[in-house]
MARNUZA-790356 format. One record per atom (N, C-alpha, C): atom name; residue number from 1; chain; x, y, z. Coordinates in pm, 1 decimal. Atoms other than C-alpha are relative to their C-alpha. Example, Ala and Ser with C-alpha at 12.3 -4.5 7.8 and 13.67 -1.06 7.14 Angstrom:
BEGIN
N,1,A,89.0,-119.0,0.0
CA,1,A,1230.0,-450.0,780.0
C,1,A,90.0,120.0,0.0
N,2,A,-82.0,-119.0,-6.0
CA,2,A,1367.0,-106.0,714.0
C,2,A,-77.0,109.0,73.0
***
This chain:
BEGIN
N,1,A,136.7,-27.5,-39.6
CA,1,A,471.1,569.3,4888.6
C,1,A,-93.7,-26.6,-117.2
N,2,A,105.5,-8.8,133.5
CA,2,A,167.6,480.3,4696.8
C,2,A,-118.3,69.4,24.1
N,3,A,84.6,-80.6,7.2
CA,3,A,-87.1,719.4,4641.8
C,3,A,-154.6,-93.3,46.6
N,4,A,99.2,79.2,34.2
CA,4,A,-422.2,614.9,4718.6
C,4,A,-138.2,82.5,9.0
N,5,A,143.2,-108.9,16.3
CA,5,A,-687.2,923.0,4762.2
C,5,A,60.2,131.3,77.2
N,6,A,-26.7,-116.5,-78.5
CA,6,A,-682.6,1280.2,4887.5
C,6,A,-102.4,-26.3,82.4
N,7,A,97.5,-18.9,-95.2
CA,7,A,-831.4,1340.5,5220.1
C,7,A,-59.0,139.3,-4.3
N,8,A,45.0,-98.8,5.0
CA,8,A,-819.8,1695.8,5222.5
C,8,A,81.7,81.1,-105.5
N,9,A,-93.7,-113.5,67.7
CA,9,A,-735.8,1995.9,5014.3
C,9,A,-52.2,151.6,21.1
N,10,A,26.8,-129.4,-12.1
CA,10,A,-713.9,2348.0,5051.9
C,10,A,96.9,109.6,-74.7
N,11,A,-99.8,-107.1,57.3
CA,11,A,-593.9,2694.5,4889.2
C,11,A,91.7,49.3,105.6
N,12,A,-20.9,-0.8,-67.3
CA,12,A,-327.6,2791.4,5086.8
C,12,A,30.8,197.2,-27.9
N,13,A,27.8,-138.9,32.0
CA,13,A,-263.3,3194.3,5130.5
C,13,A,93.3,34.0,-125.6
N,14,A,-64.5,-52.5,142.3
CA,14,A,-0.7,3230.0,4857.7
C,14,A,-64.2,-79.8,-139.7
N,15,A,25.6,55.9,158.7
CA,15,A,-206.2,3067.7,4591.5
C,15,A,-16.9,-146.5,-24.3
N,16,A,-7.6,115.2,-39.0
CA,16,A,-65.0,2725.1,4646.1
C,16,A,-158.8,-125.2,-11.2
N,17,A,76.9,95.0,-57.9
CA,17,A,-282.9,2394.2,4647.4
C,17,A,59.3,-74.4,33.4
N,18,A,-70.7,111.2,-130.8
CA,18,A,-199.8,2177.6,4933.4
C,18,A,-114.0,-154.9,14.1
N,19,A,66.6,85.5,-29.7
CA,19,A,-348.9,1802.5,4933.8
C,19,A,44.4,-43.6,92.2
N,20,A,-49.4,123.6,-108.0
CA,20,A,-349.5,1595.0,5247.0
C,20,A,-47.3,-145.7,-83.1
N,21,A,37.4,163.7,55.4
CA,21,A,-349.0,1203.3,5085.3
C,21,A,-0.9,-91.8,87.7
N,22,A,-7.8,169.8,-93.7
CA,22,A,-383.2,848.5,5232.3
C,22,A,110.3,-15.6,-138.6
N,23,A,-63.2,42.6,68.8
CA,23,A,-85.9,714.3,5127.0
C,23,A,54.5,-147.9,74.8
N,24,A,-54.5,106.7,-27.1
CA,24,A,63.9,340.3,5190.6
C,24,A,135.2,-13.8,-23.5
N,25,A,-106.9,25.9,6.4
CA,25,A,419.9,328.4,5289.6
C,25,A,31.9,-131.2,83.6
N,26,A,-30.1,168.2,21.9
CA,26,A,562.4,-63.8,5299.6
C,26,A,-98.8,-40.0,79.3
N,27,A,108.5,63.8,-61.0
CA,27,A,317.6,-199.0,5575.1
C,27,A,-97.3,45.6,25.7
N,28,A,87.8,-30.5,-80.8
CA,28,A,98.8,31.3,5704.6
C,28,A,-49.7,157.8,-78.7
N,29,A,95.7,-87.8,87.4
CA,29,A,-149.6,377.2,5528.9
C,29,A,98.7,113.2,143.4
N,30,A,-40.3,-110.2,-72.7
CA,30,A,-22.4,694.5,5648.7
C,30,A,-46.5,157.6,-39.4
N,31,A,-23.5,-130.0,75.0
CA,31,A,-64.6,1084.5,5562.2
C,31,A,113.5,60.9,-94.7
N,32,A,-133.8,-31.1,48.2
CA,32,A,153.0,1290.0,5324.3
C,32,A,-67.0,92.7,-88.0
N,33,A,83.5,-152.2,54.4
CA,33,A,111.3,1661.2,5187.6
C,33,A,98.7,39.0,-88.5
N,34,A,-25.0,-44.7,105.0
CA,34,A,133.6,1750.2,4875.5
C,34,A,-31.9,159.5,-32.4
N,35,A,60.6,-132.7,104.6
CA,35,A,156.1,2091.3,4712.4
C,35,A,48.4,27.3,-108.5
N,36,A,14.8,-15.9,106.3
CA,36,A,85.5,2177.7,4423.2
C,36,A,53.1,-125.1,-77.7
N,37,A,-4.1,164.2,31.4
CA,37,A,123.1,1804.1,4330.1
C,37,A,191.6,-62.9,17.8
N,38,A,-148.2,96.5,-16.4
CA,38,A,505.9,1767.7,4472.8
C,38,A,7.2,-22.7,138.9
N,39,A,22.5,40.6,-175.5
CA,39,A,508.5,1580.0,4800.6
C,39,A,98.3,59.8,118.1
N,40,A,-115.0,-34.3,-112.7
CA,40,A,675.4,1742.7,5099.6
C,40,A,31.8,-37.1,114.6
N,41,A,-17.7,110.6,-113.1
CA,41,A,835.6,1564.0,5368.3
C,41,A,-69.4,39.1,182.9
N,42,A,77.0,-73.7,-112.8
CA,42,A,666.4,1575.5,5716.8
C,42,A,1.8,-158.7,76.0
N,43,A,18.2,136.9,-135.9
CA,43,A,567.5,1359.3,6000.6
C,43,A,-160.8,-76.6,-101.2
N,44,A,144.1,111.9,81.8
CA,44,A,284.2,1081.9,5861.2
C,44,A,-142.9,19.2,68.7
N,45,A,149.4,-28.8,-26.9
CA,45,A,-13.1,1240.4,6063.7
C,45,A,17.0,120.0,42.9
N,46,A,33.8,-122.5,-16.6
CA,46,A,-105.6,1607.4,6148.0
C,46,A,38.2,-4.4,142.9
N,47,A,-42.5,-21.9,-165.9
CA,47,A,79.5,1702.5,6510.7
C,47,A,-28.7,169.2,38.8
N,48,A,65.4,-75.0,-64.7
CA,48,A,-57.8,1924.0,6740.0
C,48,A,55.2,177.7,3.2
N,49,A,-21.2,-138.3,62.6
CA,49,A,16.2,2316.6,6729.6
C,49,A,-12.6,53.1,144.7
N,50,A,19.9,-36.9,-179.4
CA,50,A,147.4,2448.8,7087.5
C,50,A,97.0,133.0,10.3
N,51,A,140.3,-32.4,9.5
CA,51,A,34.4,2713.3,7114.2
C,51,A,-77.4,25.0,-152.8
N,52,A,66.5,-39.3,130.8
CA,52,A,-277.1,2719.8,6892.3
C,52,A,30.1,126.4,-72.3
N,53,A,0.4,-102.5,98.0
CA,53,A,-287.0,3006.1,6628.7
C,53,A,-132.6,9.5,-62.2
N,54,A,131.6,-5.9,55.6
CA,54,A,-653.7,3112.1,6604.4
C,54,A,-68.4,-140.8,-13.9
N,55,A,96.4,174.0,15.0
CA,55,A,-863.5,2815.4,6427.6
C,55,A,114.8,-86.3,-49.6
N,56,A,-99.6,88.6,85.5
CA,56,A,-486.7,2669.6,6322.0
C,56,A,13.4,-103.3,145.2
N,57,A,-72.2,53.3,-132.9
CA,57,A,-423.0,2371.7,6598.9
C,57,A,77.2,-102.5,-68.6
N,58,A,-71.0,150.4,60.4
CA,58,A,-244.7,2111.2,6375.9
C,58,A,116.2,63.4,-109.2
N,59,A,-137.5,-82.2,137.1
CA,59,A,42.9,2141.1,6121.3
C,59,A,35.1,-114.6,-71.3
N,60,A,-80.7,97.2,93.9
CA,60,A,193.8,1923.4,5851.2
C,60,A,108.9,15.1,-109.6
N,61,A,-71.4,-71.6,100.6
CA,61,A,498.1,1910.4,5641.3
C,61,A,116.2,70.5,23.0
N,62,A,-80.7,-105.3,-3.6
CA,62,A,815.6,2085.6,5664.8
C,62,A,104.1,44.9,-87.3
N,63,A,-8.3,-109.2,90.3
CA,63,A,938.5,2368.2,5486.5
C,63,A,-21.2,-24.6,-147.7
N,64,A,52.4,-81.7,-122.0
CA,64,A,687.3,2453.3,5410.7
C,64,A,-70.1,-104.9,62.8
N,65,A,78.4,53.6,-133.8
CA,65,A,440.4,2362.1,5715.2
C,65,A,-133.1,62.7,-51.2
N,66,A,164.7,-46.2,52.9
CA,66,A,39.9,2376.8,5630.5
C,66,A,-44.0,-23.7,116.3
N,67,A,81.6,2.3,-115.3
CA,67,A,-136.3,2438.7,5933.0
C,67,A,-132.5,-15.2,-47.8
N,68,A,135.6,61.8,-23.9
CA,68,A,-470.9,2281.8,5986.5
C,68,A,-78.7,22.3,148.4
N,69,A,81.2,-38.8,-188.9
CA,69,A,-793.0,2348.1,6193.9
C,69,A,-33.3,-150.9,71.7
N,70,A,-23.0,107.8,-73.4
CA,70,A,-855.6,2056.2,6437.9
C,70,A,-129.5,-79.7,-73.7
N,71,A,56.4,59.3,68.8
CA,71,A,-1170.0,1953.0,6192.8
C,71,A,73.2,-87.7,-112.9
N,72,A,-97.3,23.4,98.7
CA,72,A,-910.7,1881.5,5922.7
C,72,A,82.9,-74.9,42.8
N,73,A,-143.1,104.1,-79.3
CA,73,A,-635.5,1717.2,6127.9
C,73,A,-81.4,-135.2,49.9
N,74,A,88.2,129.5,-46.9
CA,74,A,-934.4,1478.6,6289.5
C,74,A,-23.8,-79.9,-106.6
N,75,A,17.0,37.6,124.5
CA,75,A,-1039.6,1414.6,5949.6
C,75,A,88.0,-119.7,-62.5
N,76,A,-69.0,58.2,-15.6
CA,76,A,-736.2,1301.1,5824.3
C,76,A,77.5,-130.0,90.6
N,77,A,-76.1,81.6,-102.8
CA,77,A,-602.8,1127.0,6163.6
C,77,A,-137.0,-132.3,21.8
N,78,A,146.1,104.2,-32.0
CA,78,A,-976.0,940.1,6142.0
C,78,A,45.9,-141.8,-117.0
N,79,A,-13.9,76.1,128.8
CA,79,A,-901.5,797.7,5770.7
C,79,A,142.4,-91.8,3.6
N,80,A,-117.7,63.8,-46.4
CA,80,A,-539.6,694.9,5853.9
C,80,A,-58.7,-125.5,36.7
N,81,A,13.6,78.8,-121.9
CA,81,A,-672.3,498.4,6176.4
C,81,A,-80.7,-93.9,-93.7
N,82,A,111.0,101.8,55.6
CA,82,A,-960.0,319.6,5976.7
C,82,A,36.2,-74.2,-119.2
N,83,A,-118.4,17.1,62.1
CA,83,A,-711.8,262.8,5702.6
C,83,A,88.6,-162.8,-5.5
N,84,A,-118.8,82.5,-63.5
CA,84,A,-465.7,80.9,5892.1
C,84,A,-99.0,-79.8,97.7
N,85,A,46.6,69.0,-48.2
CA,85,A,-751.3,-74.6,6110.3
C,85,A,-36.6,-129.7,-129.3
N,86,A,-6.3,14.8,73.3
CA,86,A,-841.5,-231.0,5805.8
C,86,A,57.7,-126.8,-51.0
N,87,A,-117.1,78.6,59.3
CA,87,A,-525.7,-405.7,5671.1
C,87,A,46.8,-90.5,140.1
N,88,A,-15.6,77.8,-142.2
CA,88,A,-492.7,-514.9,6059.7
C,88,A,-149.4,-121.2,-1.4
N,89,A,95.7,112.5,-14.9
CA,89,A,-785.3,-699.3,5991.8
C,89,A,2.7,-128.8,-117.3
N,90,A,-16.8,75.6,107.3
CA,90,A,-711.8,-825.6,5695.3
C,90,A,74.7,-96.0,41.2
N,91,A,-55.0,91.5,-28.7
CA,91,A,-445.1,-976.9,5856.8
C,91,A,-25.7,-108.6,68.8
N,92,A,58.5,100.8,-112.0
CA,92,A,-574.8,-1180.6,6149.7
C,92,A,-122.1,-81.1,-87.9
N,93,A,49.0,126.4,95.7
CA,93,A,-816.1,-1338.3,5881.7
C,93,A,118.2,-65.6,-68.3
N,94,A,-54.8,62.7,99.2
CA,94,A,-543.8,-1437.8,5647.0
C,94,A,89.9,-99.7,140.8
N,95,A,-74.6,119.2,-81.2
CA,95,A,-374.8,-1606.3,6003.9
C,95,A,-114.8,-141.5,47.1
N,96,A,122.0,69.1,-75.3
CA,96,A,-695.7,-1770.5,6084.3
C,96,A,4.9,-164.2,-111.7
***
């Protein structure tokens, strides 16, 4: 994975700082959550939270799991998409 910006960050209740990053794994930009700057493995975009938990509807990461409110997960799942729209464009010029 290569690093390439944080999207989000937050304190998490034990103290913890948790970054969500744009990161680029081999073809395509993805998510990936860091805490306290060591990356923890998870799914590559924020999945949904069934049932919600208050303002938590998203989650990332496992063990541990950083739940996110659905401003935060959009956030993220926005920067991904535009990301990877992006490098999809890049391409279809470089076929042109």
């Amino acid at each position: 994975m290569i690093f390439k910006r944080n999207i989000v960050s937050k304190i998490l209740s034990n103290g913890l700082k948790a970054d969500f990053a744009l990161v680029r794994d081999e073809d395509a930009f993805q998510a990936a959550l860091y805490i306290d700057g060591r990356a923890i493995p998870g799914p590559p975009l924020p999945v949904p939270l069934d049932p919600c938990k208050g303002d938590v509807t998203h989650w990332m990461g496992n063990r541990p799991s950083v739940g996110l409110t659905s401003e935060e997960a959009e956030k993220i799942i926005r920067e991904v998409k535009l990301e990877n729209s992006v490098l999809e464009h890049r391409k279809i010029l470089q076929e042109e």
